[in-house]
N, C-alpha and C positions, 0 to 999 in steps of 0.2 A: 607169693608175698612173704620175705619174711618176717620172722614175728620176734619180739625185740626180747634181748633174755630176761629169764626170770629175778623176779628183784630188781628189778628196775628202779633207780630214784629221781625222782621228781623235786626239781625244786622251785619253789615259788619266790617270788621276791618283788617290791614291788617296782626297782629296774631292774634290769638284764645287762648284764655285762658281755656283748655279741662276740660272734669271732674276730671282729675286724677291728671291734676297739679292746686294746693291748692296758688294760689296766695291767698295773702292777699292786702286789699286793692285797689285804685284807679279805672281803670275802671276797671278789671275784676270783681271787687264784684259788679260795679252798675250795671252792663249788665246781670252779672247770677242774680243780685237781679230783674231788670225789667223783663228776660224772665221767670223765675219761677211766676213772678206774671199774666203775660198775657201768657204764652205759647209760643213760635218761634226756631226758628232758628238763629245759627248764624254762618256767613260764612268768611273764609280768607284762607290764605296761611299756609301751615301746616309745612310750616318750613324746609321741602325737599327740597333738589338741586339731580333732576333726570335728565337722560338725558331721549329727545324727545319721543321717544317710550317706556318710561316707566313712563309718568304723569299716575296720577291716581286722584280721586276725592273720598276723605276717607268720608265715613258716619256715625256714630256711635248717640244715643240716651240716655240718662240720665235723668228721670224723666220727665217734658214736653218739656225739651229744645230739637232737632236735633241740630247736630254739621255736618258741613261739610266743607273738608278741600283739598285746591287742593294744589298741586306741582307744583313746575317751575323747569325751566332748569336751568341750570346752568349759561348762557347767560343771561335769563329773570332776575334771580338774580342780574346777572354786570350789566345790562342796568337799569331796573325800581326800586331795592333798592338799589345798591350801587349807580350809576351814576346820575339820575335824581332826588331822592327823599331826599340822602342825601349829591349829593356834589353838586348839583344845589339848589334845594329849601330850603332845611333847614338854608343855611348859608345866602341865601336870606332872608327866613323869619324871620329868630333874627335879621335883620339889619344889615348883615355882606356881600355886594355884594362883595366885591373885595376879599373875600374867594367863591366866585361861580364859579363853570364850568361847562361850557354848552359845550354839544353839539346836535347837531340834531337825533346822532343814538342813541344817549341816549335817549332825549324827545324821540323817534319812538318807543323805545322798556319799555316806561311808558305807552304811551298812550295803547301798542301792548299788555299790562299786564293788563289794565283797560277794554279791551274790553274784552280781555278771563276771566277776573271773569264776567262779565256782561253776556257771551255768557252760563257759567256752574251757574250761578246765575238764570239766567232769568227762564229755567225750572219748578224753584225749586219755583216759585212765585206765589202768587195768587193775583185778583186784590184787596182785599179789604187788603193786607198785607200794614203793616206800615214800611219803609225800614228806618232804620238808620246807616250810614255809617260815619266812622269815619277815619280823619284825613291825614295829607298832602300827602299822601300815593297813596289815591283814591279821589281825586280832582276832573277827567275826570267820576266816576265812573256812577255817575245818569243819564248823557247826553248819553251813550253810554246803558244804560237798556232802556232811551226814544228812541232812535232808533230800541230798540226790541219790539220799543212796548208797553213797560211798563208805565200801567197809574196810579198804586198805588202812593200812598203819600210818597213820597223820601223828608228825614232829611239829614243833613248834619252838622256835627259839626268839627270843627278845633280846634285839641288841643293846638299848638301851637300859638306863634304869629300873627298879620299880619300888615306888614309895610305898609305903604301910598304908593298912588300912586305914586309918585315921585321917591319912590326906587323899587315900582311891575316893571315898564318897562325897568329899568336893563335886564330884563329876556326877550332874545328875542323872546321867544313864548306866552308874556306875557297875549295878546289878545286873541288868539286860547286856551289859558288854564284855563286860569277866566274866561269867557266867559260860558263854560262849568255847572260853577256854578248855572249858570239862567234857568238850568234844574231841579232845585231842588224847594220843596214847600219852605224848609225853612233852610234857614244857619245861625247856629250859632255860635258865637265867644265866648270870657274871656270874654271881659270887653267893655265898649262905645266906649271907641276909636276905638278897631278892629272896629264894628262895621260902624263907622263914615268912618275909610279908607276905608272898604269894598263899602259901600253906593258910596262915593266918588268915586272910582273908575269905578262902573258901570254907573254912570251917565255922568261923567266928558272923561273918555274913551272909553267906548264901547257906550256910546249915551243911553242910559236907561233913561225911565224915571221916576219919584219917585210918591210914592205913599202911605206916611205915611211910616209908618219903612220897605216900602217895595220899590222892582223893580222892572219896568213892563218893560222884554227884549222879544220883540215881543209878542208872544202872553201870555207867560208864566208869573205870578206875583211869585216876590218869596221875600219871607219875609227872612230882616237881623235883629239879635236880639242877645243879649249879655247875656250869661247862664256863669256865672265865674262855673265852676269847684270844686268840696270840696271835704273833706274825712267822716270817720263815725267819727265824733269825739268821741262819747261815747264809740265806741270801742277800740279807739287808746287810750281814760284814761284807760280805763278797762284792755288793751294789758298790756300800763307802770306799772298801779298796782302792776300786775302778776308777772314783770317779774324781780320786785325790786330786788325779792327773787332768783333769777336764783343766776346757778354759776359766770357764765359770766359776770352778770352783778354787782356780789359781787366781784368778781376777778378786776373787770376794777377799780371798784370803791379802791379797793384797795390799787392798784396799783397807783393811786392821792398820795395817803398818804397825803391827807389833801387839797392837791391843788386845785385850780379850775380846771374845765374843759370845752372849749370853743370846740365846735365840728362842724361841717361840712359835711351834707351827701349829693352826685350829683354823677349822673351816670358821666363818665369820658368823658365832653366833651366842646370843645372853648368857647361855649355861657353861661358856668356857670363863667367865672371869678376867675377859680381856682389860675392862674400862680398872678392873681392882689390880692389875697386875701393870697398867701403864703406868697407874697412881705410883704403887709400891718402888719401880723405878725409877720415878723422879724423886718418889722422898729417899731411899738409897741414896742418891748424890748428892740430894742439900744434905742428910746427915754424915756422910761418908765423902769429906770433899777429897783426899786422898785420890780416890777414885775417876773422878773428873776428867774427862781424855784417855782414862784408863782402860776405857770396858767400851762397849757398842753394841747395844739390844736390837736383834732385829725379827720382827714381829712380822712371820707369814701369816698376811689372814685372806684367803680365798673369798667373795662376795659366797653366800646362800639364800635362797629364797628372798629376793630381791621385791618379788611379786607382794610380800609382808611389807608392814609397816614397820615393823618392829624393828626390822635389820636395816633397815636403810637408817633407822634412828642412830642404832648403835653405831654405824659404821662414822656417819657423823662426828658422834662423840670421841671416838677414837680417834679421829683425825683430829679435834680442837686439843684433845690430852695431850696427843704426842707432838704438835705444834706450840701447844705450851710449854712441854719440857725441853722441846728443843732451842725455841726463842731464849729461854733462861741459862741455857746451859752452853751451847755449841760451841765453840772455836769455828774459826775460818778451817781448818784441817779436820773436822770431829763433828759429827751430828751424834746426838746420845742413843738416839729409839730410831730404828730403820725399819718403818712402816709398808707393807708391800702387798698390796692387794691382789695378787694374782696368784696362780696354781705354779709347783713344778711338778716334773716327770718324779716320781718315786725312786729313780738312780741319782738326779741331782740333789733331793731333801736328805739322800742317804750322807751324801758326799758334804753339804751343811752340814748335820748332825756331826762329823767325825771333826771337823774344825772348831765345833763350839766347845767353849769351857765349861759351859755352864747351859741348862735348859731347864725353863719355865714351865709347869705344865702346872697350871694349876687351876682347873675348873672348878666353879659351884659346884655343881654333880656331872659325875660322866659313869658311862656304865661299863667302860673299861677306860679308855682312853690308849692307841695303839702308839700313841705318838712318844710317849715315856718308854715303849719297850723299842722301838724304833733305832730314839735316840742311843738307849744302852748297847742294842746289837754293832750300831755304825762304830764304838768308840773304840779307838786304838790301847789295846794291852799295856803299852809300853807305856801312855801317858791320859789316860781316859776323862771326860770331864768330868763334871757333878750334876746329878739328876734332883732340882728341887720339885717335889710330887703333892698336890695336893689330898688331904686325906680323905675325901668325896670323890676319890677316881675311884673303879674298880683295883686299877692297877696296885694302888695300895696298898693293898691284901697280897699282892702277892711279890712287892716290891720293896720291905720294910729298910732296905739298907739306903733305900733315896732320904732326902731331906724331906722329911715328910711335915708341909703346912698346913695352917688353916684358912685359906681365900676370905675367909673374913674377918681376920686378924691383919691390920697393916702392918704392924710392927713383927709380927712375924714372918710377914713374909718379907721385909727389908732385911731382918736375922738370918731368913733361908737364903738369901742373895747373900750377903755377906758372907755367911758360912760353905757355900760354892765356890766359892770366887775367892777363900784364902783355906781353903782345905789340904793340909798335907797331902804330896804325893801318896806316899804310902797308905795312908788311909783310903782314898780315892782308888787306888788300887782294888783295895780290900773290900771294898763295897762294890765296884764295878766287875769284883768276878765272881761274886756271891749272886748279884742279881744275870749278869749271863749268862753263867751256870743252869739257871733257873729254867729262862726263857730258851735258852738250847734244849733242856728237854723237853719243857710244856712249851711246844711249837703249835703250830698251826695245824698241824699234820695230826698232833696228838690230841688235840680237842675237835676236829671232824670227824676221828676215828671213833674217841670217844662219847659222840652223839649219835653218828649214826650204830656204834654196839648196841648204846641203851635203845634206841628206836627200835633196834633189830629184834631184840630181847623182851 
């Protein structure tokens, strides 16, 4: 039998990106790109809703990576992703508690989800393995492999947000589920501030003590550090190049007949700022009649977690908003806002992005938001658009030369359209190669690299 090399990384997540589905992009391409370089395993939820005596634990191989993928019930589903992860914590961690709900059989039946990967996990381990687990999902996840036993080197990164203490204890299990975290070697966040909250929190509430950018919670030190998240940007110009020439993207382009086009792509959910950014577009044109026929917003919003009440609301509402600016507004040749609820391929979004003049990113809170660095990778040198960026994204921090708004400012963000949409060449220029500069060296490549050093370390 062979035995698989030393250093082995593991990563956890709670889906799996398999061999036969070809994402493009984010984490799937940094995880198949780290395990192809080192060898491992990677482990989550395979996406089944079985009942009890028909879990199973799928195993399948590809090259040097193992895939292995377990089932939940149907229950384990309602309690640990619908209930706890995404209508307790998620609305917690963008800043939004008084969209939170809790309850306790929910928490029971997250934590009850984190020990059974931990229990089908722990097996499959060796101790010199490097475990990487990702994101609000599996919070509990490392504390509960130390309990198996497990002494390998447990990462931990959170993609999302993380609010300050002062809003963590909203959550009445707040203590029992951060706490958790100081089983890990090393957590990382976006940007300093997470980090700063994080820090804060174990010191100020759970009694930790510090120790350089680290926590000493009993006996365990576990280092907090700030890895912001990126894309391949060479590949996402390379994608836009490609795809100038597609039909699709000759068709869209088209279809302007001349106009500008300000775009918008966000999976469909409260913490992007969708329903404040349709608003912001229609008041743009009642005060900017100039503009009128001029411009054409088109608003990719993916359905998510449908199974929620909450999204099916929003999605509603966006459909009555952007029905009302269109009714008000349209020409027989012109609809104002092109609303479109479906996915594309990541070569087509690239090939959008190079034609837009302008993109809208602007969430309540996002804990990076890949879609602003995206948009900058796709845009042509020669004549680039303008990036209006809310100041609640991660990207912010690392993006200062966007137009940077406040989502809960109207009139600002009608001033950030405005200021996109009549922005000298030259300046546009001078911003769009400051921020690709950027994102060309802090790639995707350089922030894997640079979590899995410090795990290593």
């Amino acid at each position: 039998m062979n035995r698989p090399a030393a250093n082995r990384l593991v990563v956890v997540s709670n889906r799996v990106a398999q061999p036969r589905e070809m994402r493009a992009g984010g984490l799937a391409a940094a995880m198949r790109a780290a395990l192809k370089e080192h060898g491992g395993l990677w482990f989550g939820w395979s996406g089944k809703r079985v009942a009890p005596n028909e879990r199973a634990l799928h195993r399948e191989r590809a090259g040097n990576i193992d895939y292995a993928l377990l089932d939940l019930t149907r229950e384990e589903f309602e309690t640990y992703y619908i209930g706890f992860a995404n209508r307790t914590l998620w609305p917690l961690l963008h800043f939004q508690p008084t969209m939170m709900q809790y309850g306790r059989a929910q928490y029971a039946g997250y934590r009850e989800v984190n020990k059974l990967f931990a229990e089908r996990l722990a097996p499959l381990l060796r101790e010199d393995d490097r475990v990487w687990i990702h994101d609000y999902h599996l919070i509990p996840l490392a504390s509960e492999l130390r309990a198996l036993g497990i002494g390998a080197r447990i990462g931990f990164f959170l993609h999302i947000p993380l609010p300050p203490p002062e809003l963590l204890i909203n959550l009445p299990c707040h203590a029992d589920l951060i706490a958790t975290l100081g089983a890990c070697d090393l957590v990382g966040v976006q940007n300093r501030g997470d980090a700063r909250a994080l820090t804060h929190y174990f010191t100020g509430t759970l009694g930790a003590k510090r120790s350089g950018d680290a926590v000493l919670l009993g006996e365990r030190r576990t280092r907090i550090a700030a890895f912001p998240i990126s894309i391949d940007a060479t590949a996402v110009a390379r994608q836009s190049k490609a795809a100038a020439t597609s039909s699709t993207i000759r068709n869209l382009h088209a279809s302007l007949s001349g106009r500008a086009l300000a775009i918008g792509v966000d999976r469909l959910d409260y913490s992007k700022g969708l329903p404040r950014r349709f608003e912001a577009f229609g008041r743009f044109l009642a005060e900017h009649p100039e503009w009128r026929s001029r411009v054409s917003f088109l608003q990719i919003a993916p359905p998510s977690r449908e199974e929620v009440p909450e999204y099916r609301e929003l999605r509603s509402k966006l459909e009555r908003s952007a029905g009302a600016t269109n009714g008000r507004y349209a020409e027989p040749d012109w609809v104002p806002i092109r609303y479109v609820n479906r996915s594309f391929a990541q070569r087509t979004l690239a090939g959008f992005y190079r034609i837009a003049d302008l993109a809208l990113v602007t969430p309540l809170r996002d804990g990076m938001n890949l879609v602003a660095k995206e948009f900058v990778a796709a845009q042509p040198a020669d004549d680039p658009g303008a990036l209006v960026l809310s100041r609640f994204a991660g990207a912010a921090g690392e993006l200062p030369q966007a137009i940077l708004v406040n989502p809960y400012d109207p009139e600002g963000l009608v001033e950030g359209i405005e200021q996109g949409l009549t922005m000298p060449l030259e300046e546009r220029r001078e911003r769009w190669a400051a921020m690709f500069e950027y994102i060309s060296k802090h790639d995707i490549g350089a922030w894997r690299c640079a979590f899995l050093e410090a795990l290593g370390s």
